[in-house]
N, C-alpha and C positions, 0 to 999 in steps of 0.2 A: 504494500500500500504506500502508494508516493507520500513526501510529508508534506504541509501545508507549511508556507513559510508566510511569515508577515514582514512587512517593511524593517520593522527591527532586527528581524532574523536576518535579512540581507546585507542591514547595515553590518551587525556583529561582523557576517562573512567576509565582507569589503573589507574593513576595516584589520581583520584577522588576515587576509590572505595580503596586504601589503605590509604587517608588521604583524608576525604570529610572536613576537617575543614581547610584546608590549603584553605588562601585567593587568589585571581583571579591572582595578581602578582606572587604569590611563584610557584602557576599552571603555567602561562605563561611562564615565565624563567624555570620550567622545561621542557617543550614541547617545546620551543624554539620558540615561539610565541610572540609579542608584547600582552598587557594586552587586550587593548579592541576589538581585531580580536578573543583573548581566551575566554573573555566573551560573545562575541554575540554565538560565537561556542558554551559554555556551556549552555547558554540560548536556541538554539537549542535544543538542546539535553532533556530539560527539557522540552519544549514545545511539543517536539515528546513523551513524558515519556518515553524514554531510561533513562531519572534519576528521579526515581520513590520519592526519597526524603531523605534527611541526616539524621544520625542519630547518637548515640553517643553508642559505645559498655561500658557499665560498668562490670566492676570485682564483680558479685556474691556474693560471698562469701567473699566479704571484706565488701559488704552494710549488711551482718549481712543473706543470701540468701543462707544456707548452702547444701541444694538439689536442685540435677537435675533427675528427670528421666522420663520414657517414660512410655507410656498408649497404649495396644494394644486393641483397643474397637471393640466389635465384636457386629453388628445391628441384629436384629428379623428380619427387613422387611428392604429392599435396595432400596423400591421403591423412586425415585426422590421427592417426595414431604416431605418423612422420613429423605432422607439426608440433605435436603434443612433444615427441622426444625433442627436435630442434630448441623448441619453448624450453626444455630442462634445460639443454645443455647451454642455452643463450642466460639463465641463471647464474652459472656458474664463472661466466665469463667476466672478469673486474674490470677491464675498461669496457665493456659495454652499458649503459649509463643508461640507454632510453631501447625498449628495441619493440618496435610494429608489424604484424603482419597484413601485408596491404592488397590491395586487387590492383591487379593489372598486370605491367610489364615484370616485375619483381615480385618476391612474396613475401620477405619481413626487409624492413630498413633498421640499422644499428648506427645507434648514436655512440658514438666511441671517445673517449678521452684517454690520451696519452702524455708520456712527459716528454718525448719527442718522437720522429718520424720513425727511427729503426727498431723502437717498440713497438710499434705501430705497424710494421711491417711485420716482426716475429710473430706477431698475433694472427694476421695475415696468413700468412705460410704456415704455421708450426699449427693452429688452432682454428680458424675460420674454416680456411679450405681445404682442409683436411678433415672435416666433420662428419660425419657420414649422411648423405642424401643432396649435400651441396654440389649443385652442380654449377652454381657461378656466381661470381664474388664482382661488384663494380666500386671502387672506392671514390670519394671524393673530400678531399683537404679543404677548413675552410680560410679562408683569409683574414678573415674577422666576422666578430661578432654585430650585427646593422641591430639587431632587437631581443629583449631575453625577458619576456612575461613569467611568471607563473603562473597555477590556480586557471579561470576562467575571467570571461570579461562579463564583473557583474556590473550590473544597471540597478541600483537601489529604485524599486516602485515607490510611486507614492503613497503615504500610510492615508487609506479614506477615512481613518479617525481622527486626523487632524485638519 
């Protein structure tokens, strides 16, 4: 059963998803809430897993993380129990950071971070393409970073009780 959310509920989310480290008071006085009506609210919220769990964005390439790039892997066989094994072993893999399986030309994309290019490459050779069912690997390095959202693009409604 979907949850019903009201204008505050969205606010909280906004609010939370540009700054999850911000305490229950700084939330509250932004949403214009007393503290422990905002926390039982955020405690909803997490109990529904509309807030999946906090986390901390780091800077890359300041922890010494000098590559980003993407993996276009293309499978032998699609069948459900192929994908399901690829999904495990794309688990396992530490610089794989984000990973998709897509329709069309390719079947999953891998978000990859590395701390330079010849790690990036043994993972490549020694682990990608050597996986069993892969039949083809397309790389691409990026140059930089143009935009780095989290979360989703919420649009706080308007509350019809005020």
């Amino acid at each position: 059963m979907p949850v019903r959310l009201d204008a505050i509920d969205w606010r909280i989310l906004k609010e939370l998803q540009g700054d999850g480290h911000m305490t229950n008071v700084a939330l509250a006085n932004r949403i214009g809430l007393s503290a422990p009506p905002c926390l039982r609210r955020v405690r909803a919220l997490e109990e529904a897993g509309l807030i999946a769990g906090y986390t901390v964005l780091l800077d890359e390439p300041a922890l010494g993380f000098e590559l980003t790039a993407f993996a276009m892997v293309g499978l032998h066989n699609q069948a459900e129990a192929e994908l399901r094994a690829f999904e495990n072993l794309v688990l396992g893999w530490p610089l794989v950071r984000e990973a998709y399986m897509l329709s069309g030309e390719s079947d999953f994309m891998l978000k990859c971070i590395a701390r330079d290019l010849p790690t990036f490459q043994e993972f490549i050779l020694e682990q990608l393409t050597a996986a069993p069912n892969v039949a083809s690997v397309k790389t691409f390095l990026t140059i930089r970073r143009a935009k780095r959202d989290s979360g989703v693009p919420i649009t706080v409604p308007s509350d019809p009780a005020k």
